[in-house]
C-alpha positions as CSV (number, residue, x, y, z in Angstrom):
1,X,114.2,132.8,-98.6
2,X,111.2,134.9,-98.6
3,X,109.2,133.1,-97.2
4,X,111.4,132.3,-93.6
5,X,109.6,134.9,-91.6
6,X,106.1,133.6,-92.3
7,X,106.9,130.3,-91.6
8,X,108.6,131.3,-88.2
9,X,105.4,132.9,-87.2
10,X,103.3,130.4,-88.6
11,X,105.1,128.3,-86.5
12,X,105.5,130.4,-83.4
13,X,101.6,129.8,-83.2
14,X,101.6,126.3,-83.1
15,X,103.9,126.2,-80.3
16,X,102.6,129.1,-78.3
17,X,99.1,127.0,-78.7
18,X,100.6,123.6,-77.6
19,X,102.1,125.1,-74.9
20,X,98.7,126.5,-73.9
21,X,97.1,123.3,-73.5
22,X,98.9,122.5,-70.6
23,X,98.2,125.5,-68.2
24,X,94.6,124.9,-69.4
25,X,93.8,122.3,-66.3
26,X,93.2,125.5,-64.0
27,X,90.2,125.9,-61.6
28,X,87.2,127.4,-63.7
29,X,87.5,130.6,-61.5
30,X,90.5,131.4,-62.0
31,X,89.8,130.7,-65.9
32,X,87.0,133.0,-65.8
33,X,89.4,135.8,-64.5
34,X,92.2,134.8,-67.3
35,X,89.7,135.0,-69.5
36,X,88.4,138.5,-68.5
37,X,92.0,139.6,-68.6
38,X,92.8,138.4,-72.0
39,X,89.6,140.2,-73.5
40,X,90.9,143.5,-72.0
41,X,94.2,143.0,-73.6
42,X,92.4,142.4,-76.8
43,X,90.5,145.5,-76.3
44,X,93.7,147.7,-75.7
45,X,95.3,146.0,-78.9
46,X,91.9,146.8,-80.8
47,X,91.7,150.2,-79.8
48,X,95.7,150.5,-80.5
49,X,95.1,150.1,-83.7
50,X,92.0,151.5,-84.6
51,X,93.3,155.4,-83.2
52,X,95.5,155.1,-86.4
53,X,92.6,155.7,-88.7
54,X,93.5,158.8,-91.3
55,X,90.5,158.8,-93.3
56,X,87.3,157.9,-90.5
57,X,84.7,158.3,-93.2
58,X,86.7,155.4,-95.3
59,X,86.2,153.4,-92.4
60,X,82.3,154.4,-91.3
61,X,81.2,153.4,-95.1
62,X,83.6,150.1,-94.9
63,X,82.0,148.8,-91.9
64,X,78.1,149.5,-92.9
65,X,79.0,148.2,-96.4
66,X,80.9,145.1,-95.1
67,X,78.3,144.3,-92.5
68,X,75.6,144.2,-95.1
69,X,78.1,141.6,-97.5
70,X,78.6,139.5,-94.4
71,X,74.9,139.4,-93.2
72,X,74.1,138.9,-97.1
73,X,77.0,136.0,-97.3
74,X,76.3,134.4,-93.8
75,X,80.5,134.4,-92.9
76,X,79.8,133.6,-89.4
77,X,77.5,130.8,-89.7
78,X,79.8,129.6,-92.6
79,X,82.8,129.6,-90.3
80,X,81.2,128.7,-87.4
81,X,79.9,125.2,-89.0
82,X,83.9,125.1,-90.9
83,X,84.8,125.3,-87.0
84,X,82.1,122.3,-86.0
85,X,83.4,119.9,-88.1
86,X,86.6,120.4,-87.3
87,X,85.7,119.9,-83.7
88,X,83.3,117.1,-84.7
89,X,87.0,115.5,-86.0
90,X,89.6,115.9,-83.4
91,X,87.3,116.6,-80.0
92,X,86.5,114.5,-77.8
93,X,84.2,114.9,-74.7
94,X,86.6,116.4,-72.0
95,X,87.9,119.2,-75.0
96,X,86.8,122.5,-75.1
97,X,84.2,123.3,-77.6
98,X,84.9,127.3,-78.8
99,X,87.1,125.6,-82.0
100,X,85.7,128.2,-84.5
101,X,86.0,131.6,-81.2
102,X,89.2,130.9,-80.7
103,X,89.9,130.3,-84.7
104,X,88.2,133.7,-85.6
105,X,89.8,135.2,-82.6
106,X,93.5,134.3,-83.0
107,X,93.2,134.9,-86.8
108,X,91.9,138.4,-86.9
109,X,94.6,139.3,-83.9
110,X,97.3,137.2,-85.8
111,X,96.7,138.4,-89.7
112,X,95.1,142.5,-89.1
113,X,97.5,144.4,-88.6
114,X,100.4,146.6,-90.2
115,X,103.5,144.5,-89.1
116,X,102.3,141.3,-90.9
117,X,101.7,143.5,-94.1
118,X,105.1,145.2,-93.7
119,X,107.0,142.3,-92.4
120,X,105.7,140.7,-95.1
121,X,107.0,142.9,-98.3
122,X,110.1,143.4,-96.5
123,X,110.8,139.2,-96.4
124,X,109.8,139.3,-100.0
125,X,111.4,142.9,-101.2
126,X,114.4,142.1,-99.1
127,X,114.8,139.0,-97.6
128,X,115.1,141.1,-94.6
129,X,112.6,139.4,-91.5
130,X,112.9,140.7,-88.4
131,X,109.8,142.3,-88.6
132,X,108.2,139.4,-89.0
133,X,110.5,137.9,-86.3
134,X,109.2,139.8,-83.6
135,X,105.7,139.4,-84.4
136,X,106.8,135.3,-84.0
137,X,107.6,136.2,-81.0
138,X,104.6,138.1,-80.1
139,X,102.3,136.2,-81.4
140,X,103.4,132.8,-79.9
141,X,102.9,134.1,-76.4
142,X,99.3,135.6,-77.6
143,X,98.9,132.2,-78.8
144,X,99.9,130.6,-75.2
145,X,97.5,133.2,-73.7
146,X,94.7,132.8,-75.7
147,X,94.6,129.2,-75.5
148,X,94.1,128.7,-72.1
149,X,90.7,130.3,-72.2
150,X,89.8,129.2,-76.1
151,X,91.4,125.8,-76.8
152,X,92.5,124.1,-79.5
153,X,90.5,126.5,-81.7
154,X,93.9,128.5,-81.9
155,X,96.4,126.5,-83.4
156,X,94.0,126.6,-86.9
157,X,95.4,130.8,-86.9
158,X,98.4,129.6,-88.2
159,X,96.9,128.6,-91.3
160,X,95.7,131.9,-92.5
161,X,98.6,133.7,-91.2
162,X,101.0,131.6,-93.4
163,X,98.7,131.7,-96.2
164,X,98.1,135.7,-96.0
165,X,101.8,136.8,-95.1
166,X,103.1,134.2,-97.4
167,X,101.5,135.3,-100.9
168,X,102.1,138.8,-99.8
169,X,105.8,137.9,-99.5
170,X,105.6,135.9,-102.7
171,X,103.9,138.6,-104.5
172,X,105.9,141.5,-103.2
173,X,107.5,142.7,-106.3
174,X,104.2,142.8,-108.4
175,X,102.4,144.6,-105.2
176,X,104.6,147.4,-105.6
177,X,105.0,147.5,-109.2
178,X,101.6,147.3,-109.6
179,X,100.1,149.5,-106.4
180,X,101.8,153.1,-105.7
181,X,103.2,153.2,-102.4
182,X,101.3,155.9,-101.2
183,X,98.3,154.3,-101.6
184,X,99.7,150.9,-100.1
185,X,100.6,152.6,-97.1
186,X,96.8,154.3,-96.9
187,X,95.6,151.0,-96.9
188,X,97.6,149.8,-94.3
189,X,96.5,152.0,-92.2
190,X,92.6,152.2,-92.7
191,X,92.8,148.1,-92.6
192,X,94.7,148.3,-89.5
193,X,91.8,150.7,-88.2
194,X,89.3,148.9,-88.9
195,X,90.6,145.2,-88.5
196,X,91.5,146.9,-84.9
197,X,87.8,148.1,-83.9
198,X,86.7,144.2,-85.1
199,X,89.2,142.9,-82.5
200,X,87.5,145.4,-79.6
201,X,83.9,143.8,-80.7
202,X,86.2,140.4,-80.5
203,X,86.6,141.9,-76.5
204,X,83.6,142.9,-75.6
205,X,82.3,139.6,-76.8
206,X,84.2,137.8,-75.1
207,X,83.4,139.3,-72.1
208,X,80.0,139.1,-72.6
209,X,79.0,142.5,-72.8
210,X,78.0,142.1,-76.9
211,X,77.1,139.4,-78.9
212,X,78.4,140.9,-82.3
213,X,78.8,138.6,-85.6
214,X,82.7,139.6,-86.1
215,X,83.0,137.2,-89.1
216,X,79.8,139.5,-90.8
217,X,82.1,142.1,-90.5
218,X,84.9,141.1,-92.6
219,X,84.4,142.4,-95.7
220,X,85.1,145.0,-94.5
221,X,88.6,144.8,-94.9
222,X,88.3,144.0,-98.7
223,X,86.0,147.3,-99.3
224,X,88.4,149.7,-97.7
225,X,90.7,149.1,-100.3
226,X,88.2,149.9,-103.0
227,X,86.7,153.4,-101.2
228,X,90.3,154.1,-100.3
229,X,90.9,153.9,-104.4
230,X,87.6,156.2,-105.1
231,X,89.1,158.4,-102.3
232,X,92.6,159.0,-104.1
233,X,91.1,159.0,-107.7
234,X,89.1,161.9,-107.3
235,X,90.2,163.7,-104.5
Protein backbone atom coordinates (compact mmCIF):
# COMPACT_ATOMS: atom_id res chain seq x y z
CA UNK A 1 0.00 0.00 0.00
CA UNK A 2 1.69 3.19 -0.94
CA UNK A 3 0.14 5.22 0.76
CA UNK A 4 0.62 3.31 4.57
CA UNK A 5 3.48 5.57 5.55
CA UNK A 6 1.69 8.89 4.94
CA UNK A 7 -1.19 7.84 6.68
CA UNK A 8 0.93 6.69 9.77
CA UNK A 9 2.41 10.11 9.96
CA UNK A 10 -0.57 11.85 9.17
CA UNK A 11 -1.84 10.14 12.01
CA UNK A 12 1.12 10.29 14.35
CA UNK A 13 0.24 14.08 14.34
CA UNK A 14 -3.07 13.81 15.46
CA UNK A 15 -2.12 11.84 18.33
CA UNK A 16 1.06 13.67 19.32
CA UNK A 17 -1.42 16.93 19.22
CA UNK A 18 -4.19 15.29 21.41
CA UNK A 19 -1.81 14.22 23.68
CA UNK A 20 -0.54 17.85 23.90
CA UNK A 21 -3.66 19.18 25.06
CA UNK A 22 -3.45 17.72 28.22
CA UNK A 23 0.09 18.91 29.59
CA UNK A 24 -1.30 22.29 28.28
CA UNK A 25 -2.90 23.21 31.91
CA UNK A 26 0.69 24.39 33.15
CA UNK A 27 1.45 27.67 34.99
CA UNK A 28 1.97 30.52 32.30
CA UNK A 29 5.68 30.75 33.42
CA UNK A 30 6.57 27.73 32.96
CA UNK A 31 4.69 27.93 29.43
CA UNK A 32 6.61 30.84 28.58
CA UNK A 33 9.91 28.85 29.21
CA UNK A 34 8.46 25.72 27.07
CA UNK A 35 7.79 27.87 24.74
CA UNK A 36 11.25 29.56 24.54
CA UNK A 37 12.69 26.12 24.36
CA UNK A 38 10.62 24.84 21.66
CA UNK A 39 11.54 28.00 19.39
CA UNK A 40 15.28 27.11 19.87
CA UNK A 41 14.69 23.66 18.87
CA UNK A 42 12.99 24.99 15.86
CA UNK A 43 15.87 27.18 15.17
CA UNK A 44 18.52 24.23 15.37
CA UNK A 45 16.12 22.10 13.01
CA UNK A 46 16.01 25.33 10.62
CA UNK A 47 19.47 25.90 10.55
CA UNK A 48 19.97 21.90 10.14
CA UNK A 49 18.67 22.11 7.20
CA UNK A 50 19.34 25.20 5.60
CA UNK A 51 23.62 24.34 5.96
CA UNK A 52 22.67 21.81 3.17
CA UNK A 53 22.25 24.36 0.52
CA UNK A 54 24.50 23.47 -2.74
CA UNK A 55 23.64 26.23 -4.90
CA UNK A 56 23.21 29.62 -2.31
CA UNK A 57 22.57 31.88 -5.22
CA UNK A 58 19.41 29.47 -6.16
CA UNK A 59 18.27 30.12 -2.82
CA UNK A 60 19.15 34.17 -2.45
CA UNK A 61 16.89 34.78 -5.89
CA UNK A 62 14.11 32.17 -4.47
CA UNK A 63 13.55 33.99 -1.35
CA UNK A 64 13.47 37.71 -2.90
CA UNK A 65 11.34 36.36 -5.72
CA UNK A 66 9.05 34.40 -3.41
CA UNK A 67 8.75 37.22 -0.97
CA UNK A 68 7.55 39.54 -3.63
CA UNK A 69 4.73 36.61 -4.88
CA UNK A 70 3.66 36.29 -1.33
CA UNK A 71 3.45 40.07 -0.46
CA UNK A 72 1.78 40.44 -4.02
CA UNK A 73 -0.74 37.25 -3.17
CA UNK A 74 -1.32 38.26 0.62
CA UNK A 75 -0.55 34.18 1.82
CA UNK A 76 -0.44 35.21 5.38
CA UNK A 77 -3.44 37.20 5.66
CA UNK A 78 -5.10 34.58 3.49
CA UNK A 79 -4.11 31.84 5.93
CA UNK A 80 -4.30 33.66 8.86
CA UNK A 81 -8.28 34.52 8.25
CA UNK A 82 -8.49 30.29 6.88
CA UNK A 83 -7.01 29.96 10.54
CA UNK A 84 -9.87 32.51 12.19
CA UNK A 85 -12.64 30.70 10.96
CA UNK A 86 -11.56 27.72 11.88
CA UNK A 87 -11.16 29.01 15.39
CA UNK A 88 -14.30 31.00 15.04
CA UNK A 89 -15.85 27.06 14.67
CA UNK A 90 -14.43 24.90 17.27
CA UNK A 91 -13.04 27.57 20.05
CA UNK A 92 -14.49 28.49 22.70
CA UNK A 93 -13.46 31.19 25.26
CA UNK A 94 -10.95 29.22 27.61
CA UNK A 95 -9.01 27.77 24.06
CA UNK A 96 -6.05 29.10 22.94
CA UNK A 97 -6.29 31.47 20.01
CA UNK A 98 -2.76 30.90 17.75
CA UNK A 99 -5.02 28.24 15.46
CA UNK A 100 -3.46 29.59 12.15
CA UNK A 101 0.78 29.92 14.24
CA UNK A 102 0.59 26.77 15.21
CA UNK A 103 -1.06 25.52 11.73
CA UNK A 104 1.77 27.37 9.67
CA UNK A 105 4.18 26.24 12.20
CA UNK A 106 3.62 22.49 12.48
CA UNK A 107 3.04 22.34 8.66
CA UNK A 108 6.27 23.96 7.38
CA UNK A 109 8.26 21.68 10.24
CA UNK A 110 6.01 18.63 9.25
CA UNK A 111 5.91 18.81 5.13
CA UNK A 112 9.87 20.88 4.29
CA UNK A 113 12.09 18.64 4.46
CA UNK A 114 13.98 15.83 2.58
CA UNK A 115 12.65 12.71 4.48
CA UNK A 116 9.01 13.42 3.65
CA UNK A 117 10.06 13.78 -0.09
CA UNK A 118 12.19 10.63 0.06
CA UNK A 119 10.00 8.61 2.35
CA UNK A 120 7.53 9.48 0.13
CA UNK A 121 8.91 7.99 -3.40
CA UNK A 122 10.21 5.17 -1.54
CA UNK A 123 6.29 4.14 -0.21
CA UNK A 124 5.30 4.77 -3.69
CA UNK A 125 8.50 3.32 -5.79
CA UNK A 126 8.72 0.54 -3.31
CA UNK A 127 6.23 0.05 -0.90
CA UNK A 128 9.19 0.30 1.38
CA UNK A 129 8.18 2.98 4.61
CA UNK A 130 10.31 3.17 7.19
CA UNK A 131 11.46 6.32 6.21
CA UNK A 132 8.35 7.69 6.57
CA UNK A 133 8.01 5.58 9.81
CA UNK A 134 10.47 7.30 11.62
CA UNK A 135 9.39 10.68 10.67
CA UNK A 136 5.79 9.28 12.39
CA UNK A 137 7.58 8.89 15.11
CA UNK A 138 9.35 12.15 15.08
CA UNK A 139 6.85 14.14 14.22
CA UNK A 140 4.15 12.99 16.75
CA UNK A 141 6.39 14.00 19.67
CA UNK A 142 7.03 17.48 17.70
CA UNK A 143 3.44 17.44 17.55
CA UNK A 144 3.05 16.83 21.58
CA UNK A 145 5.71 19.61 22.02
CA UNK A 146 4.41 22.03 19.97
CA UNK A 147 1.07 21.94 21.24
CA UNK A 148 1.55 22.72 24.57
CA UNK A 149 2.65 26.27 23.66
CA UNK A 150 0.41 26.62 20.21
CA UNK A 151 -2.89 24.69 20.70
CA UNK A 152 -5.11 23.08 18.75
CA UNK A 153 -3.71 25.04 15.72
CA UNK A 154 -1.49 21.73 15.28
CA UNK A 155 -3.59 18.92 14.66
CA UNK A 156 -4.76 20.95 11.12
CA UNK A 157 -0.56 19.89 9.99
CA UNK A 158 -1.79 16.68 9.37
CA UNK A 159 -3.84 17.70 6.56
CA UNK A 160 -1.12 18.96 4.39
CA UNK A 161 1.26 16.45 5.25
CA UNK A 162 -1.09 13.65 4.05
CA UNK A 163 -2.03 15.55 1.14
CA UNK A 164 1.77 16.50 0.12
CA UNK A 165 3.42 13.03 0.92
CA UNK A 166 0.48 11.30 -0.34
CA UNK A 167 0.28 12.49 -4.15
CA UNK A 168 3.99 12.29 -4.11
CA UNK A 169 3.67 8.60 -3.19
CA UNK A 170 0.83 8.30 -5.67
CA UNK A 171 2.70 9.98 -8.35
CA UNK A 172 6.04 8.40 -7.77
CA UNK A 173 6.46 6.53 -10.98
CA UNK A 174 5.52 9.52 -13.24
CA UNK A 175 8.02 11.85 -10.96
CA UNK A 176 10.81 9.86 -11.92
CA UNK A 177 9.88 9.07 -15.35
CA UNK A 178 9.20 12.38 -15.97
CA UNK A 179 12.07 14.34 -13.74
CA UNK A 180 15.84 13.05 -14.01
CA UNK A 181 17.06 12.06 -10.77
CA UNK A 182 19.75 14.28 -10.56
CA UNK A 183 17.85 17.08 -10.76
CA UNK A 184 15.12 15.61 -8.20
CA UNK A 185 17.79 15.23 -5.81
CA UNK A 186 19.03 19.18 -6.43
CA UNK A 187 15.74 20.09 -5.53
CA UNK A 188 15.57 18.32 -2.53
CA UNK A 189 18.14 19.79 -1.29
CA UNK A 190 17.72 23.62 -2.19
CA UNK A 191 13.94 23.16 -0.91
CA UNK A 192 15.16 21.65 2.18
CA UNK A 193 17.50 24.87 2.43
CA UNK A 194 15.31 27.14 2.07
CA UNK A 195 12.13 25.55 3.73
CA UNK A 196 14.86 25.24 6.66
CA UNK A 197 15.90 29.09 6.94
CA UNK A 198 11.68 29.77 6.93
CA UNK A 199 11.49 27.48 10.01
CA UNK A 200 14.50 29.74 11.77
CA UNK A 201 12.23 33.02 10.95
CA UNK A 202 9.30 30.54 12.32
CA UNK A 203 11.94 30.74 15.75
CA UNK A 204 12.88 33.83 16.00
CA UNK A 205 9.24 34.76 15.71
CA UNK A 206 8.26 32.90 18.10
CA UNK A 207 10.45 34.21 20.34
CA UNK A 208 9.66 37.51 19.66
CA UNK A 209 12.80 38.66 18.35
CA UNK A 210 11.10 39.21 14.56
CA UNK A 211 7.81 39.63 13.38
CA UNK A 212 8.44 38.06 9.78
CA UNK A 213 5.37 37.10 7.40
CA UNK A 214 6.60 33.28 6.94
CA UNK A 215 3.49 32.40 4.82
CA UNK A 216 4.79 35.55 2.30
CA UNK A 217 7.58 33.52 1.96
CA UNK A 218 6.38 30.42 0.49
CA UNK A 219 6.71 30.67 -2.85
CA UNK A 220 9.57 30.26 -2.44
CA UNK A 221 9.70 26.75 -2.41
CA UNK A 222 7.78 26.52 -5.81
CA UNK A 223 10.49 29.03 -7.56
CA UNK A 224 13.47 27.04 -6.59
CA UNK A 225 12.38 24.36 -8.66
CA UNK A 226 12.13 26.60 -11.74
CA UNK A 227 15.79 28.57 -11.16
CA UNK A 228 17.06 25.20 -10.21
CA UNK A 229 15.82 24.11 -14.00
CA UNK A 230 17.41 27.42 -15.64
CA UNK A 231 20.49 26.44 -13.47
CA UNK A 232 20.98 22.83 -15.07
CA UNK A 233 19.76 23.86 -18.65
CA UNK A 234 22.42 26.19 -19.28
CA UNK A 235 25.03 25.50 -17.08
Amino acid sequence: MALLGTLVNGFAIIIGTVLGLFFKNIPEKQKETILSGVALVVILIGLDMALQVNHIIIVILSMMMGAVIGEAIDLDRKLNKIGARVERLISNKEMDSRISQGFITASLIFVVGAMGVIGALDGGLRNDHGVLLTKSILDGFTALVLTTTLGIGVIFSAIPVVIYQGSIALLATFIYRWIPATFLDAFIVEMTAIGGLLIVAIGLNMLSITKIRVANLLPSLLIVGMLLSIYQYFF
